[in-house]
PLY file of the C-alpha trace (Angstrom):
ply
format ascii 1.0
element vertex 105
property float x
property float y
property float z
element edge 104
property int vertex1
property int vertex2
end_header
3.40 116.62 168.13
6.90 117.41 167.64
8.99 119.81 164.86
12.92 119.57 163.93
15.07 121.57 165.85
18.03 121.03 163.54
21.19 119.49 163.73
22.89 118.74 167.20
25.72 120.08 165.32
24.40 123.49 164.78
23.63 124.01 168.77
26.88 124.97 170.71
26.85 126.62 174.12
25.41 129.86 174.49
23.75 129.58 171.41
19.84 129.98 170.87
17.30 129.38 168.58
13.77 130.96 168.71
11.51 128.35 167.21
7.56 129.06 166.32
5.81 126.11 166.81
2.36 125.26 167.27
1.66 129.49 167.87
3.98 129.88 170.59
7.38 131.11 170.27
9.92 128.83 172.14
13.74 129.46 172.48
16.04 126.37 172.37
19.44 126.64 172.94
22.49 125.10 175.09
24.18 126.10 178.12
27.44 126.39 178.62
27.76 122.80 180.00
26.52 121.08 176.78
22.71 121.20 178.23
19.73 121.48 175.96
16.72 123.61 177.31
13.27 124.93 175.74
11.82 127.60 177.07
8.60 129.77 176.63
10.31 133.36 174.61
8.01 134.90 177.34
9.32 136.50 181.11
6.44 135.48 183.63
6.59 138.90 184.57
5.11 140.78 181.92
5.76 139.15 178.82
8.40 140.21 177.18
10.69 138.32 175.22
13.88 136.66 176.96
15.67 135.98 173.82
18.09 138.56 173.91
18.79 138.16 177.52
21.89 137.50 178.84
22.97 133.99 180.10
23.89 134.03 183.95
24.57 131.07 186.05
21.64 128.72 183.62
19.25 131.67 183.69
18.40 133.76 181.27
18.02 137.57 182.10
14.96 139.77 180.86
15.80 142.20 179.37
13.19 144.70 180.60
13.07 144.43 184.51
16.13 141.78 184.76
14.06 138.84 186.06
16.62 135.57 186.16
14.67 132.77 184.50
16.25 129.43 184.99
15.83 127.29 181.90
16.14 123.94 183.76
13.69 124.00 186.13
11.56 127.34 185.22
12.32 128.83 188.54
12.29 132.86 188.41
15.03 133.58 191.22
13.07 135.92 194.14
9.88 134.28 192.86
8.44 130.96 192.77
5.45 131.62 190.73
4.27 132.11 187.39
6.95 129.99 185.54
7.67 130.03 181.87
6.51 127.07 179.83
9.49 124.46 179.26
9.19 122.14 176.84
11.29 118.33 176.14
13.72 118.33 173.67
14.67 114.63 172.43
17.90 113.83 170.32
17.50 111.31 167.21
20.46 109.93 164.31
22.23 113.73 165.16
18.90 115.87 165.06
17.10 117.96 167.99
13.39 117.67 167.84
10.99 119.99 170.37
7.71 118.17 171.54
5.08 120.18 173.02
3.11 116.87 173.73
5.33 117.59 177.65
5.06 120.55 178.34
6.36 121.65 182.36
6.12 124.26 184.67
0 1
1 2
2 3
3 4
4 5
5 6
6 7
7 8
8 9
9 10
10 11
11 12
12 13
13 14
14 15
15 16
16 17
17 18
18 19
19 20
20 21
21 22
22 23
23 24
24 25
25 26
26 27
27 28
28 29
29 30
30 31
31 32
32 33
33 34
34 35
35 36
36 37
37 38
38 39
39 40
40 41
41 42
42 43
43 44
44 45
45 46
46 47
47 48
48 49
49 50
50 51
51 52
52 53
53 54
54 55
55 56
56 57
57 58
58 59
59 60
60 61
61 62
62 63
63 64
64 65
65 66
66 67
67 68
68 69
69 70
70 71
71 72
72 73
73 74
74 75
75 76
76 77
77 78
78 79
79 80
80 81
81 82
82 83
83 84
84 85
85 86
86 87
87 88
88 89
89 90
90 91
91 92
92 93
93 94
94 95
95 96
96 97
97 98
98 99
99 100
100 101
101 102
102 103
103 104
């Protein structure tokens, strides 16, 4: 099962989309190298939403207890538990679609 993203175009680095698919909120965006990431809008820690975080070396920053949660690999930095959700984003003819058929940890 997969949804449209949008445009490849319409992702630039730094920015971020929160998607709802499938009853989970996930954030796609790009980092500042060009790299696509989907993440779980959710901090392992207790819940809240990352989207508004700040972007710091790959990670973003939760806003409430400033947990680093890097978007590549899930990692929390000081913890190695209780990852976010990431999910695969795949490029087609200029589009960005999310699957949550692979989901990781």
């Amino acid at each position: 099962m997969e949804t449209l993203v949008g445009s490849r175009d319409d992702l630039y680095p730094t920015c971020r989309k929160l998607i709802e698919f499938n009853g989970e909120k996930v954030i796609v965006g790009m980092l500042r190298n060009g790299e696509l990431y989907a993440v779980a809008d959710a901090c392992p820690h207790h819940g809240a939403s990352i989207f508004m975080g700040a972007e710091v070396n790959n990670c973003l920053v939760c806003p409430w207890h400033f947990w680093h949660i890097d978007v590549r690999t899930g990692d929390v930095a000081g913890w190695g538990r209780n990852r976010p959700p990431r999910y695969e984003l795949t490029e087609r003819d200029g589009n960005v679609y999310l699957s949550m058929a692979n989901q990781f940890s």
